[in-house]
C-alpha positions in Angstrom: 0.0 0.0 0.0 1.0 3.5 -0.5 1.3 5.9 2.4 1.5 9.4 2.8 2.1 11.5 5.5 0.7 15.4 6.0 2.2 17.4 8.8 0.5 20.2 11.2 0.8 24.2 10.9 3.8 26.2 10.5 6.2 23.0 10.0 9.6 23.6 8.4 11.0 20.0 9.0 10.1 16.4 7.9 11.8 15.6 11.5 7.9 17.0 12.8 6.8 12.8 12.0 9.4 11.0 14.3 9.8 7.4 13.9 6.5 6.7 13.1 6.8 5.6 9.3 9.4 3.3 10.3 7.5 1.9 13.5 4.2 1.3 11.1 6.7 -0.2 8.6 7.9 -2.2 10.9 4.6 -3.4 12.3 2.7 -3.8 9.6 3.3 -7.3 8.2 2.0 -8.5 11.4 -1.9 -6.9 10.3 -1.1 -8.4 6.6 -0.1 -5.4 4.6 2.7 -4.7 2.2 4.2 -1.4 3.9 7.7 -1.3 2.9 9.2 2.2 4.0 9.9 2.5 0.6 6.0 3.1 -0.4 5.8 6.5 2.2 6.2 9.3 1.2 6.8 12.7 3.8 4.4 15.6 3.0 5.8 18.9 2.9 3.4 21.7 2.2 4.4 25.6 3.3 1.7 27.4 5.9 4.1 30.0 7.2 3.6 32.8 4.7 0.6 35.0 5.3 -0.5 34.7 1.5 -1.0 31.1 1.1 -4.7 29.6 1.9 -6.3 26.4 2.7 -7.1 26.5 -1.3 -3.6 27.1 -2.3 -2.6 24.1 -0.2 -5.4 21.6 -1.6 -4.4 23.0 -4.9 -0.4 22.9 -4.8 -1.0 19.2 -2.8 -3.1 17.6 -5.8 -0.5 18.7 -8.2 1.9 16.6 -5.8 -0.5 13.5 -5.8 0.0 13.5 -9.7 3.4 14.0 -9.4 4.2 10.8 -7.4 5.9 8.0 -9.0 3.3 5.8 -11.1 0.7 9.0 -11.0 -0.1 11.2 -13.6 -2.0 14.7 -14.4 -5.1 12.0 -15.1 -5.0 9.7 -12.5 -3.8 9.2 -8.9 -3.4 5.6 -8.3 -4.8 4.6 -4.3 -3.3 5.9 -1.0 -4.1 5.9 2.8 -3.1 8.9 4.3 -2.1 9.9 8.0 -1.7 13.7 8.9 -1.5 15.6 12.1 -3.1 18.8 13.3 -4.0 21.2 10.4 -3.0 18.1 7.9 -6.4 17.0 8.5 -8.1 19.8 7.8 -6.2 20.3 4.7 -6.8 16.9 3.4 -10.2 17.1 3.8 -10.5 20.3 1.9 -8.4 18.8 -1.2 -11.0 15.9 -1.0 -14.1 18.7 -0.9 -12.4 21.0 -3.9 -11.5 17.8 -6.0 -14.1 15.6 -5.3 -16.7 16.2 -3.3 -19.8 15.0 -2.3 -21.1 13.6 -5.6 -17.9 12.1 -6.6 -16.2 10.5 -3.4 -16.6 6.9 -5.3 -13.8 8.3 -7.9 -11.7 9.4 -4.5 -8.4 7.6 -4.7 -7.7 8.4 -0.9 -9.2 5.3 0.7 -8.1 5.7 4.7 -7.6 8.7 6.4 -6.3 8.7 9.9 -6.0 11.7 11.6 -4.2 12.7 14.8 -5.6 15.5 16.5 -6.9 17.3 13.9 -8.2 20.7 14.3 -11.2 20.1 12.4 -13.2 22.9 14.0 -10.6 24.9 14.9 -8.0 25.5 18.2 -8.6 27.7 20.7 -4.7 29.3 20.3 -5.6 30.4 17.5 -7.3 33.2 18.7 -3.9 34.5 20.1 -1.9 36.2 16.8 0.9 35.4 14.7 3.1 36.6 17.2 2.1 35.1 20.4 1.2 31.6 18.7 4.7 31.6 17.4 6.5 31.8 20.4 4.7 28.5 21.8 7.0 26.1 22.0 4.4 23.6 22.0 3.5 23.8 18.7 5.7 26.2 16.5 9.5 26.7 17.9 9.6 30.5 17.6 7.8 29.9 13.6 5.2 32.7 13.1 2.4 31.3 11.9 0.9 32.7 8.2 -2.3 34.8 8.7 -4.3 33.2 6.5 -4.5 29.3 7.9 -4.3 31.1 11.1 -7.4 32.3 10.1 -9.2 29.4 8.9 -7.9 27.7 12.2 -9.2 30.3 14.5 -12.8 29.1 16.2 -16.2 29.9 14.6 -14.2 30.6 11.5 -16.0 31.1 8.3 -13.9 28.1 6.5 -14.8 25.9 9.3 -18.5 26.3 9.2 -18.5 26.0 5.2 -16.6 22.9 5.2 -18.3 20.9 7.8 -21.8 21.7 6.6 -20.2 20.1 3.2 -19.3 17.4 4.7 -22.2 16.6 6.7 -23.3 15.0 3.5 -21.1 12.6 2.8 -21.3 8.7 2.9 -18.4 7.1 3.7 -18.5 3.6 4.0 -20.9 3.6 0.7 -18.2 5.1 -1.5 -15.1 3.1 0.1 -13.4 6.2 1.9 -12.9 5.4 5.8 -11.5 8.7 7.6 -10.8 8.1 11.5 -9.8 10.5 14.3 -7.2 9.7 17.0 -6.6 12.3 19.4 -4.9 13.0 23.1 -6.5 14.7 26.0 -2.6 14.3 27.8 -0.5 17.5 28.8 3.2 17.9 28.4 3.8 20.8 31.8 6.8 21.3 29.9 4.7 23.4 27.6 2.5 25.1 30.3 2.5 29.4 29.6 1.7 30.6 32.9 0.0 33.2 31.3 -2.0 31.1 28.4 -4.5 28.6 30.1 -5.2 27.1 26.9 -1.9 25.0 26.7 -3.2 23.1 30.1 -7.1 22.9 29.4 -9.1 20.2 30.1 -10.6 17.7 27.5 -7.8 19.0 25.3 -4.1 17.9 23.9 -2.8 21.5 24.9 -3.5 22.6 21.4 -6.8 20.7 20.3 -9.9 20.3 22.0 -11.3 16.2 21.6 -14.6 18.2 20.8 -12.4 20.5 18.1 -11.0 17.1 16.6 -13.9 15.0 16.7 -16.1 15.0 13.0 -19.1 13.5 15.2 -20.8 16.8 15.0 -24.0 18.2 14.4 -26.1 21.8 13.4 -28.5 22.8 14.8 -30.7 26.1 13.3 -33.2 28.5 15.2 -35.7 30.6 13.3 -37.6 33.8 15.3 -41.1 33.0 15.0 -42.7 36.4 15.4 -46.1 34.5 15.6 -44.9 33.4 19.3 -44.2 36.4 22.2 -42.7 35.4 25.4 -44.4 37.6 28.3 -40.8 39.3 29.1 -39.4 42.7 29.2 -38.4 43.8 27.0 -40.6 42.5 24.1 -39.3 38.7 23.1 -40.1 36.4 20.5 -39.6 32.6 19.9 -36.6 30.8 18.5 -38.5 27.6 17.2 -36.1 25.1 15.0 -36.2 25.5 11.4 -35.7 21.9 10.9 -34.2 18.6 12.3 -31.1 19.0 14.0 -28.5 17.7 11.3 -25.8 15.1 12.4 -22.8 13.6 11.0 -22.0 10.3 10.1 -20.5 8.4 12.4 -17.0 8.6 12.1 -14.6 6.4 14.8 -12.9 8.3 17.4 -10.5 7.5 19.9 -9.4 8.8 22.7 -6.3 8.7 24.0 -4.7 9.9 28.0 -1.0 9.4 27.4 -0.7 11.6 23.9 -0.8 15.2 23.8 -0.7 17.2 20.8 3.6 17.2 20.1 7.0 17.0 22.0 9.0 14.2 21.9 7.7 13.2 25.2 4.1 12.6 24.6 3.7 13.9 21.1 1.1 11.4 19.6 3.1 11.4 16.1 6.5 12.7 17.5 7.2 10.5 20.6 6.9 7.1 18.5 10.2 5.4 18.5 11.0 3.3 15.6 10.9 0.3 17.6 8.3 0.9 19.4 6.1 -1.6 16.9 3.3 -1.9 20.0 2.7 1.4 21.0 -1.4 2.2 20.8 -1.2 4.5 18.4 0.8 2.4 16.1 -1.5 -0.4 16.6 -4.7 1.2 16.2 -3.6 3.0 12.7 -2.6 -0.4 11.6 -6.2 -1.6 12.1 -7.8 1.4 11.1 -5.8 0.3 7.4 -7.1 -3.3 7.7 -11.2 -1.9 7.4 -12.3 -2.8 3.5 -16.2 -2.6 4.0 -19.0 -0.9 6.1 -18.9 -3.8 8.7 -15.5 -3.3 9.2 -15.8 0.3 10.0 -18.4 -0.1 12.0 -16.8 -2.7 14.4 -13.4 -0.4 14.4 -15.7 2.6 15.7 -16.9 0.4 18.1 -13.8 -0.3 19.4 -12.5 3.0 19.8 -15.3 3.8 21.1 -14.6 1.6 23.9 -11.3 2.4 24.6 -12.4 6.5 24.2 -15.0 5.5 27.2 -12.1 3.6 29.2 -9.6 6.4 29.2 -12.3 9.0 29.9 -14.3 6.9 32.6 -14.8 9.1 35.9 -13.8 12.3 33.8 -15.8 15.0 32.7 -16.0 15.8 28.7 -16.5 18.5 27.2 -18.2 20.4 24.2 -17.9 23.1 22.1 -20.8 25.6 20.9 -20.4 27.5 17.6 -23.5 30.0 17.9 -23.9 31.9 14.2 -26.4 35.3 14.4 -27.6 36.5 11.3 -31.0 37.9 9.8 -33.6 37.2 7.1 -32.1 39.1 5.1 -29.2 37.3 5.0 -27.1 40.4 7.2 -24.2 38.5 9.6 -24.7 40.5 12.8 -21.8 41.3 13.5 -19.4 40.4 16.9 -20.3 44.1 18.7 -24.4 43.5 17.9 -25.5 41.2 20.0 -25.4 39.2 23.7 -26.0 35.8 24.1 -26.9 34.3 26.9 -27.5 30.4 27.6 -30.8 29.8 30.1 -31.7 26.7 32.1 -34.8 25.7 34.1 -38.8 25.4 34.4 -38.2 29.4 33.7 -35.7 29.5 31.5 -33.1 31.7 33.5 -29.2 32.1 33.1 -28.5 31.6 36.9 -30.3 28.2 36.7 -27.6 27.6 34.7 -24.6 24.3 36.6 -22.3 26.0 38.2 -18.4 25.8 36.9 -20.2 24.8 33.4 -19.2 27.4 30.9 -15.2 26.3 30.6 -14.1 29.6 27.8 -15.8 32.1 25.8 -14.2 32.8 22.4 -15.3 35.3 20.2 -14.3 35.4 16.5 -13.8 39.4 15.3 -13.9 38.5 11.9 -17.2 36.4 11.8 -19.0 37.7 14.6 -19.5 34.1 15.8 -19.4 33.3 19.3 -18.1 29.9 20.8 -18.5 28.2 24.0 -16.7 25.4 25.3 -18.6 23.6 27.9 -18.3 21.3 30.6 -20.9 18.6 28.7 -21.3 16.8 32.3 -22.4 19.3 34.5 -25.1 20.8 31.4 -26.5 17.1 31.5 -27.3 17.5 35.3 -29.6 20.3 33.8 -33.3 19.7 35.7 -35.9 18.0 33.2 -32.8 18.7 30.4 -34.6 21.9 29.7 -32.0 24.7 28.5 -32.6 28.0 26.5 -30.6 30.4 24.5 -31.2 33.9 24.5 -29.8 36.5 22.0 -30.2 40.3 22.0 -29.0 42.2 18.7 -28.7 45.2 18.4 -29.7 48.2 17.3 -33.1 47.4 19.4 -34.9 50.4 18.4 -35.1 53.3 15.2 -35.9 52.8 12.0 -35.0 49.6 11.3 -34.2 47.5 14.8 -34.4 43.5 15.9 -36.5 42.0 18.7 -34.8 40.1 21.6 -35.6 36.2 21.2 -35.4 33.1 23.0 -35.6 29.6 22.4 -37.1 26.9 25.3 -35.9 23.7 24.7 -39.5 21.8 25.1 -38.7 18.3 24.9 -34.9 18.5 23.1 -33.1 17.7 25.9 -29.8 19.0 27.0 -27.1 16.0 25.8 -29.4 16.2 22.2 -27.9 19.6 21.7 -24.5 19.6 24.1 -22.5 16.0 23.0 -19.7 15.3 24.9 -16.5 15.5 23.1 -18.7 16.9 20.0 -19.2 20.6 18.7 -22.9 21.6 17.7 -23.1 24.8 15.4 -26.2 27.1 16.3 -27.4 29.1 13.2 -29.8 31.2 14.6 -31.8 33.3 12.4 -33.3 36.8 13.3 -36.0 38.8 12.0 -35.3 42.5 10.9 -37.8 45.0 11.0 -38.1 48.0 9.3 -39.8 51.3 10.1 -42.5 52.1 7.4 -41.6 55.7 8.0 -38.4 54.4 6.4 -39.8 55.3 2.9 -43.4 57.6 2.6 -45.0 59.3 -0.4 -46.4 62.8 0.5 -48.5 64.8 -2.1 -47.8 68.0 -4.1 -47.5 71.4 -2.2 -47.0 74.8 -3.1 -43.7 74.5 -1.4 -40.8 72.0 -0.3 -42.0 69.7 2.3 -38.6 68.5 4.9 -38.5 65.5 6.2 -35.4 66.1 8.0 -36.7 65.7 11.6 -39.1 62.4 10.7 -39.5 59.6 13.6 -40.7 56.2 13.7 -43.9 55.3 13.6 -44.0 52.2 15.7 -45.6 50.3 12.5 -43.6 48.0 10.6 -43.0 48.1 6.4 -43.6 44.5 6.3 -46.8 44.1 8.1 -45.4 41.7 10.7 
C-alpha cells in the first residue's frame, strides 16, 4: 500500500513525524499489509507565509498526488493517508475542492487517519501570529501565516463551510474510511503561565477532543414572530427551522498518554522506531485493515470503547459555535449582540450548573461566538430543559431587531451539548423596518422637509 504522511501548521522539518513511518513499517506485516518504507512518502506543504490559503494548499497538494511516482495529471493511483493537526483539515478540503460529495466513489484516498486534527478549529488560534509563534508547543519560535491562522481560528468562516459540506457525505458507501485519534494528555513542559489554553481540560494542549472529533451536528433556530414570550423587554420565539443535522458516524478514539507534540508525549513525534506496539501504532494499523461498512463499524466500536475507558470518571467536554444573522441574510456582527445560555422550568441564566461554561471565544472577523462547555455538568440540567437567549442590536429606530429566546420543550440537553462533539447554532433573526423608512407625500405649493421624521411604531412589512 501506498502511504502518505501530512504534517501540522507552521512545519519547516520532515523531523515533525518521528519514527512513526518506520514503527508502522515495521509493524505492519504483522496486520497483513505490504508497507515497505519505501512506499511512504513525507508531505511537505508551506503554511508559514501569510499569502497562502487552505485552497492554495489543496491545490499545490493535488498537483503533488500526480506528481508521485506511477501517478499522472489523469490519475492518482490509491493511498491511505495519515496527517496531524491542520494536515487533516487540509486533506479534507483537497477531497471537498476535488471531489466532493457527488464524486467521493472516484476518491483515490481510501483511509484517512487523523491525529488530532483541528477540524473545528483551536482555541490558540485566537492568540496572533506573534504570540502563537512563540509557543514552543507547537511552533518553535515559527510565526504562523495569517491566512491558515485564520481558517484555524474558532467559529471561523472556513470551518463552518466545510463541515456543513461534509455533513453530507457517505463514507462507508463510497469506500473512503476517515478516522480520528486524538490525546486529552498534557506535556507541563509546555505550560504558559499566562496562556491557560496549553493546560485545558478535555484537550491535547493545542486541540480540543470536541475541536478534533467529526461527530458533530447543526442545529438552526428561526424567530417565530407569531410566538411572544411575556418578558421585558418584548421577546419572541426561537423555534427550529428543521431537524437537527448530524454527522455520520466517524470512529474516534481517545487517548490519556498523547498530547498534541513534543518528543515526550507527542502522539506522532514521541513514537520510536521500535516501538512496533505502542497504541497509536496499533490502532492506525487496524484502522488500514477496514475494507467494508462492517469493518468500520466494528473499528468505531472499538475506539469507542477504549475512548470511554480512558475518559471513565472524567468530565468531557463540548464546544458551541452560535452563528447570528437575519432574514435578510445580514451576519450580525461580533459588537451587535449578547447571548446568553438559560436553564430551568423558567428559562433563566443563573439556573444555569455551576463551573459549566469552561471559555468564551469570540471570532472578530465572523461575529460568531463559541462556547466550550463542561458537557457533564449541562446534562445534570433539571428535566434537560435549557434555552438560549440572544439580543442584537440596534433594538430600536428605524430599522431595529427584537430580543428572542428559544425553550428547549422536549430537546433535551445532551441532544444539543455531545460530549466530546461541537454543535453549530445558526440562529436566524427577524429584521424589521420602520414604514416611516420610505413615505410618499402629495404635491404642495412648497418643499415639504422630512429632516426631523420619527418612527412610527408600525412596521413596512406588516409583521
Amino acid at each position: 500500500m501506498q502511504l502518505l504522511f501530512v504534517h501540522g501548521w507552521s512545519v519547516t522539518n520532515t523531523a515533525t513525524y518521528g519514527k512513526l513511518p518506520e514503527a508502522l513499517s515495521a509493524s505492519a506485516a504483522d496486520y497483513g499489509m505490504d508497507l515497505d518504507i519505501q512506499h511512504i512518502y513525507l508531505g511537505k506543504y508551506i503554511s508559514f507565509h501569510d499569502e497562502v490559503t487552505m485552497d492554495d494548499i489543496a491545490r499545490a497538494m493535488d498537483r503533488a498526488l500526480r506528481d508521485l511516482p506511477g501517478n499522472s495529471d489523469t490519475s492518482i493511483k490509491p493511498f491511505s493517508c495519515i496527517t496531524h493537526s491542520t494536515g487533516g483539515p487540509v486533506v479534507r478540503f483537497w477531497v471537498e475542492k476535488f471531489y466532493g460529495q457527488t464524486q467521493l466513489k472516484q476518491l483515490p484516498l481510501k483511509h484517512l487517519v487523523m491525529l488530532a486534527p483541528a477540524n473545528h478549529g483551536s482555541a490558540l488560534a485566537k492568540l496572533g501570529k506573534a504570540r502563537v509563534g512563540r509557543i514552543n508547543a507547537w511552533f518553535n519560535g515559527i510565526e504562523p501565516g495569517q491566512r491558515v491562522l485564520d481558517w484555524l481560528s474558532l467559529g471561523s468562516d472556513g470551518q463552518w463551510n466545510m463541515n456543513e459540506k461534509y455533513i453530507n457525505y457517505d463514507y462507508a458507501q463510497t469506500g473512503f474510511y476517515p478516522f480520528v485519534l486524538t490525546g486529552q494528555g498534557i506535556d507541563r513542559k509546555f505550560y504558559d503561565f499566562i496562556n491557560s489554553y496549553l493546560v485545558e481540560e478535555g484537550s491535547d494542549g493545542v486541540v480540543r477532543v470536541a475541536g478534533a472529533n467529526m461527530n458533530y451536528r447543526y442545529f438552526s433556530l428561526i424567530q417565530s414572530w407569531d410566538q411572544i414570550i411575556r418578558k421585558r423587554p418584548l421577546t419572541s420565539r426561537l423555534v427550529p427551522d428543521n431537524a437537527v443535522r448530524v454527522a455520520e458516524q466517524i470512529p474516534l478514539g481517545v487517548y490519556n498518554d498523547y498530547s498534541h507534540t513534543g518528543k515526550k508525549m507527542g502522539i506522532m513525534q514521541s513514537i520510536g522506531k521500535d516501538e512496533t506496539a505502542a497504541p497509536i501504532v496499533t490502532d492506525i494499523l487496524k484502522c488500514f485493515q477496514v475494507k467494508n461498512r462492517k469493518d468500520y463499524q466494528n473499528r468505531s466500536n472499538e475506539l469507542d470503547q477504549l475512548s470511554q475507558e480512558n475518559q471513565k470518571g472524567d468530565d468531557r467536554f463540548c464546544m458551541l459555535v452560535f452563528n447570528i444573522r437575519d432574514d435578510e441574510g445580514m451576519q450580525i456582527g461580533k459588537d451587535d449582540y449578547d447571548l446568553f445560555l438559560l436553564a430551568g422550568n423558567q428559562y433563566q441564566a443563573h439556573k444555569l450548573p455551576k463551573g459549566f461554561l469552561i471559555d468564551r471565544q469570540m471570532n472578530d472577523k465572523t461575529g460568531r461566538l463559541v462556547f466550550y462547555i463542561d458537557a457533564n455538568k449541562m446534562n445534570e440540567i433539571k428535566d434537560g430543559k435549557f434555552g438560549i437567549r440572544v439580543v442584537a442590536r440596534p433594538a430600536k429606530g428605524f430599522s431595529y431587531y427584537v430580543a428572542a429566546e428559544f425553550h428547549s420543550d422536549g430537546i433535551a440537553a445532551n441532544e444539543i451539548m455531545i460530549p466530546n462533539q461541537t454543535t453549530y447554532v445558526d440562529i436566524k433573526l427577524h429584521r424589521f423596518v420602520d414604514k416611516n423608512v420610505f413615505r410618499f407625500a402629495k404635491v404642495a405649493n412648497k418643499p415639504v422637509s422630512f429632516k426631523n421624521i420619527q418612527p412610527s411604531g408600525e412596521t413596512a412589512d406588516n409583521q
